[in-house]
N, CA, C and O atoms as a GROMACS GRO file, in nm:
protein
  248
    1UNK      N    1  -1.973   0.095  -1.104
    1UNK     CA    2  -1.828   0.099  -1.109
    1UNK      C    3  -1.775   0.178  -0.989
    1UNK      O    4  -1.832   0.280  -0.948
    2UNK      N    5  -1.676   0.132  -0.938
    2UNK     CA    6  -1.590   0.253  -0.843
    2UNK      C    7  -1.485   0.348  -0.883
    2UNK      O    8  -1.396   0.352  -0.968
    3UNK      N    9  -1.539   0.445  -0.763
    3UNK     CA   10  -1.443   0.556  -0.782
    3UNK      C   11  -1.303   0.563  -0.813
    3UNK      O   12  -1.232   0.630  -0.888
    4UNK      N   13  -1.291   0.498  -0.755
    4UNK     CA   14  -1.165   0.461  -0.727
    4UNK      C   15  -1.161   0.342  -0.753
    4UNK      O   16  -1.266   0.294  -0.709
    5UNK      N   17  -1.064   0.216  -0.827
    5UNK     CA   18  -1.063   0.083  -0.835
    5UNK      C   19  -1.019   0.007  -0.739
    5UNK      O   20  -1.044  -0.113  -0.736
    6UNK      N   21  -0.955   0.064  -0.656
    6UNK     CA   22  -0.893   0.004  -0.536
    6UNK      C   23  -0.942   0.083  -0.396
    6UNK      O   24  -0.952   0.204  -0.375
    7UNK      N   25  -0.974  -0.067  -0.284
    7UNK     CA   26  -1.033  -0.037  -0.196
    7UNK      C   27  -0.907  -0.072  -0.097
    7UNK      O   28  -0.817  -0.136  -0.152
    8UNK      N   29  -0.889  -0.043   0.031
    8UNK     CA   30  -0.792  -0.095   0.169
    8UNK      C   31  -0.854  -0.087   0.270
    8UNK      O   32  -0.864   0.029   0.312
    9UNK      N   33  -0.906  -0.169   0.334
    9UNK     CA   34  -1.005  -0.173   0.489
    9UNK      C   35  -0.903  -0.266   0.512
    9UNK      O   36  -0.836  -0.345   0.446
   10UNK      N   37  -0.924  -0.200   0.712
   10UNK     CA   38  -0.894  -0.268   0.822
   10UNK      C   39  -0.962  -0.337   0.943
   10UNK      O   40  -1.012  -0.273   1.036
   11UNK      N   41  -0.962  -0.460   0.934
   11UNK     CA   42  -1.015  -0.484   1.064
   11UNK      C   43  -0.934  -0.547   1.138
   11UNK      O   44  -0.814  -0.539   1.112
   12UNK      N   45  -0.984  -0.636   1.265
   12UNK     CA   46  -0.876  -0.684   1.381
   12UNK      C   47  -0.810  -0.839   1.330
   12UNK      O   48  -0.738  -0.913   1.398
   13UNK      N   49  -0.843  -0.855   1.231
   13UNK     CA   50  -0.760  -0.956   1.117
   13UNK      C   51  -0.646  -0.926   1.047
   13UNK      O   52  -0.554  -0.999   1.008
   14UNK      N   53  -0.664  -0.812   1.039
   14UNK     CA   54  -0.530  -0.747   0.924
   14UNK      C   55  -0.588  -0.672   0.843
   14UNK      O   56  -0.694  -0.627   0.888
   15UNK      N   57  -0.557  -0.632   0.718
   15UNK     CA   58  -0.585  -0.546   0.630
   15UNK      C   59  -0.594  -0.593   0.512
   15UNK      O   60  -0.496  -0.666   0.492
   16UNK      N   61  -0.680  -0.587   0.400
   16UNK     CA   62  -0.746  -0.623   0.285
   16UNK      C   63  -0.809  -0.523   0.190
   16UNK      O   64  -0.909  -0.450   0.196
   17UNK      N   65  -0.697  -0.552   0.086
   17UNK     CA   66  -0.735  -0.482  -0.066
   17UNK      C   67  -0.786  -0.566  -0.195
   17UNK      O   68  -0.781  -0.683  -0.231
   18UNK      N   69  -0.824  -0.475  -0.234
   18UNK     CA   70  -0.982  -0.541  -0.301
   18UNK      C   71  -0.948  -0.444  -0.446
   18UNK      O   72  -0.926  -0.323  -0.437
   19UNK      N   73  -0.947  -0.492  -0.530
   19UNK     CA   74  -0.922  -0.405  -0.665
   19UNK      C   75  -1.038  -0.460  -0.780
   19UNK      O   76  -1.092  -0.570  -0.791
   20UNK      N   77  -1.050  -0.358  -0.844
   20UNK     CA   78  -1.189  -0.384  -0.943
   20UNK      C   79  -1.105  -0.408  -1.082
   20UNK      O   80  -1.040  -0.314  -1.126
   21UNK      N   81  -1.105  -0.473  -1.117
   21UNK     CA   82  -1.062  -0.522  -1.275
   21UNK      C   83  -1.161  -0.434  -1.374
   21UNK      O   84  -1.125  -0.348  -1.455
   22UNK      N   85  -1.284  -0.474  -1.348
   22UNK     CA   86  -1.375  -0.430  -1.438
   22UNK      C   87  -1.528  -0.423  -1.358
   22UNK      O   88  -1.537  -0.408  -1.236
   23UNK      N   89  -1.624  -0.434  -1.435
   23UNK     CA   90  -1.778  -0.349  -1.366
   23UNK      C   91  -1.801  -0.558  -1.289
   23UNK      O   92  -1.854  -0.580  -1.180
   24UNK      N   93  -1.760  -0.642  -1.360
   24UNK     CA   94  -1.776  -0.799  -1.311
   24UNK      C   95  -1.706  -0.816  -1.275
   24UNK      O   96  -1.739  -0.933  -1.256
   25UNK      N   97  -1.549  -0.808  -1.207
   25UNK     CA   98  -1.443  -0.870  -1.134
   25UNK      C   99  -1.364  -0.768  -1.029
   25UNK      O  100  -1.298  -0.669  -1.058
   26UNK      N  101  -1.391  -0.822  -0.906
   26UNK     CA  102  -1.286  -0.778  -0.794
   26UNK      C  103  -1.237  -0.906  -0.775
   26UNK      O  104  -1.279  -1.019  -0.797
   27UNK      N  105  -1.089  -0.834  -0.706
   27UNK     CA  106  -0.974  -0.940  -0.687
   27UNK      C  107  -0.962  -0.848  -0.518
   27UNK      O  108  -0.960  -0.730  -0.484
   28UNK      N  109  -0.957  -1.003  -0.436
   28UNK     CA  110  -0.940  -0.966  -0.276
   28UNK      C  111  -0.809  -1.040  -0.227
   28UNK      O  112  -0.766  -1.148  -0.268
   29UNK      N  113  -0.767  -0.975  -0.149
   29UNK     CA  114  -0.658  -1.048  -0.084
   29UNK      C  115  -0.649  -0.961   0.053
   29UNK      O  116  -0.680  -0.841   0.057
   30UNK      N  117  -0.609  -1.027   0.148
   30UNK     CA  118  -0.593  -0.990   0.289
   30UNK      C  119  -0.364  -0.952   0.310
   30UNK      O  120  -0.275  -1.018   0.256
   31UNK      N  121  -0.352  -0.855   0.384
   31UNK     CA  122  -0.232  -0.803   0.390
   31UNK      C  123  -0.198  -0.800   0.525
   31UNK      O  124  -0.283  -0.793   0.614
   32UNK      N  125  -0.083  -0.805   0.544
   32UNK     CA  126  -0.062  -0.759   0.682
   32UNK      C  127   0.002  -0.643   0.659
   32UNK      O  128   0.013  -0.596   0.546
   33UNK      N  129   0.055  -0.584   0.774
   33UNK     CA  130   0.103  -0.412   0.776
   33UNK      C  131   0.200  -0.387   0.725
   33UNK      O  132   0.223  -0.276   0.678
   34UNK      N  133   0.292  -0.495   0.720
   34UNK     CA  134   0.435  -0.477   0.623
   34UNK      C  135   0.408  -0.505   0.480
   34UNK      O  136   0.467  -0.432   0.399
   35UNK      N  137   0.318  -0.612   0.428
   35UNK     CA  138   0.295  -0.600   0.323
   35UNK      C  139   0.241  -0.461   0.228
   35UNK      O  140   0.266  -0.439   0.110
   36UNK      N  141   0.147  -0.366   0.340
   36UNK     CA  142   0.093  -0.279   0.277
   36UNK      C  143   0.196  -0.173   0.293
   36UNK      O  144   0.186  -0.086   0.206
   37UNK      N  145   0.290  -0.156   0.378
   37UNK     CA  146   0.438  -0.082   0.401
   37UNK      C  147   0.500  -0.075   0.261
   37UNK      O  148   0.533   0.033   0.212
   38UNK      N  149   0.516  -0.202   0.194
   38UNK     CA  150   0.580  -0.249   0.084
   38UNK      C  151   0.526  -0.181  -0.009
   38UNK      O  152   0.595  -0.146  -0.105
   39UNK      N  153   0.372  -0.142   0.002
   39UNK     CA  154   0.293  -0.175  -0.155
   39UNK      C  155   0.317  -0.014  -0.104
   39UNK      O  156   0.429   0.018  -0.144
   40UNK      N  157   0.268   0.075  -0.045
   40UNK     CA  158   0.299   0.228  -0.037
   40UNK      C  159   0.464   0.291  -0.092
   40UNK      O  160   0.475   0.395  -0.157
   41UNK      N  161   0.604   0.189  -0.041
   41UNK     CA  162   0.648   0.205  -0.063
   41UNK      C  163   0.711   0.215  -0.255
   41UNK      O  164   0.770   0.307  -0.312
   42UNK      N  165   0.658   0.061  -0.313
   42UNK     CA  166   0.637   0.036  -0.450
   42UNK      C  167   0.579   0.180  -0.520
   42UNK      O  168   0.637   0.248  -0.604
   43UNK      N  169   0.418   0.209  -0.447
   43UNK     CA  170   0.342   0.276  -0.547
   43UNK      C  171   0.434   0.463  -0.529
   43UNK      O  172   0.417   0.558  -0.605
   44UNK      N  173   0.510   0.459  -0.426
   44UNK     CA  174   0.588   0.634  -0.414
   44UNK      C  175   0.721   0.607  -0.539
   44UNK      O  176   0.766   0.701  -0.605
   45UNK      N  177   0.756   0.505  -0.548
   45UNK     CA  178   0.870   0.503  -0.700
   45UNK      C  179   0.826   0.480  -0.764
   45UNK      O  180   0.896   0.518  -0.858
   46UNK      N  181   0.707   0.417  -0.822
   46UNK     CA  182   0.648   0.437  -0.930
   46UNK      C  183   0.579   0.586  -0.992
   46UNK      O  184   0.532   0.605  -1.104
   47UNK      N  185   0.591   0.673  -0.888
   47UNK     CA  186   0.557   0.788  -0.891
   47UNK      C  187   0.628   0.880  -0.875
   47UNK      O  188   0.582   0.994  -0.889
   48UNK      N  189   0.758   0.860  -0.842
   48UNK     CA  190   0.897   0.903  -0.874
   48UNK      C  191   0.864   1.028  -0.691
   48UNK      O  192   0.923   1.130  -0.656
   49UNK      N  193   0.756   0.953  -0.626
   49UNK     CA  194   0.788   1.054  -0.457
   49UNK      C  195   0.892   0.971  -0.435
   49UNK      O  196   0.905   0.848  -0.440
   50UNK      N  197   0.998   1.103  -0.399
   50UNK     CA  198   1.109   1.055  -0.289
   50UNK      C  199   1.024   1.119  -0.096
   50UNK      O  200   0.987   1.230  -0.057
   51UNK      N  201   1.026   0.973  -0.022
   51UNK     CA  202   0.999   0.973   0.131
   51UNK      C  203   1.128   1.017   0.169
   51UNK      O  204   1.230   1.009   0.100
   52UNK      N  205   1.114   1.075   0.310
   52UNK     CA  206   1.194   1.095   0.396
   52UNK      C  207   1.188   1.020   0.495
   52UNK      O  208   1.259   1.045   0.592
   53UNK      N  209   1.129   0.944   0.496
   53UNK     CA  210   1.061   0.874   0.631
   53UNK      C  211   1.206   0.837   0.712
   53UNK      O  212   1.222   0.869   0.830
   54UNK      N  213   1.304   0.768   0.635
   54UNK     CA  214   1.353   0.683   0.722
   54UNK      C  215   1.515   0.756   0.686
   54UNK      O  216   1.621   0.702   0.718
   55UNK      N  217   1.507   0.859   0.631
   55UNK     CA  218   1.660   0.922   0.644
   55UNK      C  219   1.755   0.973   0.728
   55UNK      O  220   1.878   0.980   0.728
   56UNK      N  221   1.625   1.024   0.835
   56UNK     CA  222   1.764   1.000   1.009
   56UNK      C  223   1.793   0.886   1.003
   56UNK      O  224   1.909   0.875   1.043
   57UNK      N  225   1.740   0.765   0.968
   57UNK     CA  226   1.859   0.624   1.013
   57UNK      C  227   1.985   0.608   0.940
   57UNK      O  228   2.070   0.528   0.980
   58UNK      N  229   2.004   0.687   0.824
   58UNK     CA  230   2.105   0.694   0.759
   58UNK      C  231   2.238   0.756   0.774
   58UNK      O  232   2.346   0.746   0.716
   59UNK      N  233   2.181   0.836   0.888
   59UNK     CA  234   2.297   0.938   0.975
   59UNK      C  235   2.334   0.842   1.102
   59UNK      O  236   2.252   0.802   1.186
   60UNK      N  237   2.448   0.819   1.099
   60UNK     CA  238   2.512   0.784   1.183
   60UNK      C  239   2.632   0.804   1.263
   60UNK      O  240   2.739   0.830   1.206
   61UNK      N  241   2.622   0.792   1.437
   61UNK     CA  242   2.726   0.905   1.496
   61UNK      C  243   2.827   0.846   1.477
   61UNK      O  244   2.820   0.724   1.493
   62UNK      N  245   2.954   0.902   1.439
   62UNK     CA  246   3.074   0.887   1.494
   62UNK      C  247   3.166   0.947   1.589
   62UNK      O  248   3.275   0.895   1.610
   0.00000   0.00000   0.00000
């Protein structure tokens, strides 16, 4: 079994996560960088992290 159920490797293809259902089933799928943007972003509100990442764009000069 893994440590962790979910794996994320990169190679010069893109990026691919791999999740273990159980001790007989992984599920693979290949991502690109915005997709995995998305899924980081998903898994920080599901966890109630508020990012800062992008709150200078919210300031704007007048």
């Amino acid at each position: 079994m893994f440590d962790l159920p979910v794996l994320i490797t990169e190679s010069k293809e893109g990026y691919r996560i791999a999740v273990a259902i159980n001790d007989d089933s992984v599920i693979s799928r290949r991502m690109s960088r915005a997709d995995l943007e998305q899924l980081r972003v998903r898994i920080d509100a599901a966890l109630g992290v508020t990012s800062t990442d992008f709150d200078d764009w919210l300031e704007v000069d007048s």
